[in-house]
C-alpha positions, 0 to 999 in steps of 0.5 A: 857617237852613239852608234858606235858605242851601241857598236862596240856595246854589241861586241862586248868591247866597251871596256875597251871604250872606256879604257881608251877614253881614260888612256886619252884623258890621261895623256891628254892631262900629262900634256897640259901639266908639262905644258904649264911647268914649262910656263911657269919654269919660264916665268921663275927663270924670268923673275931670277934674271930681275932679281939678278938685274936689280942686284947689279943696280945695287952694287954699284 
């Protein structure tokens, strides 16, 4: 790793570096958080068909 930061260093490329390690940070957070709404849409769609189920229980 160090060698090709002194690599990209020499070039005068670590702006470039560091703007794709921002970019995969980035992309990489997006991902996780769509992930974690799909989850938790799941588990809210999981909780209204409960509450449906128990409403059936209770009308009759």
């Amino acid at each position: 790793m160090t060698d090709a930061v002194y690599i990209f260093a020499q070039k005068g490329d670590l702006a470039h570096v560091s703007l794709f390690l921002w970019a995969s940070a980035a992309s990489a957070l997006l991902v996780w958080s769509l992930k974690e709404q799909a989850a938790s849409n799941e588990r809210f769609q999981d909780f209204v068909e409960e509450i449906a189920r128990l409403n059936r229980l209770f009308e009759d």
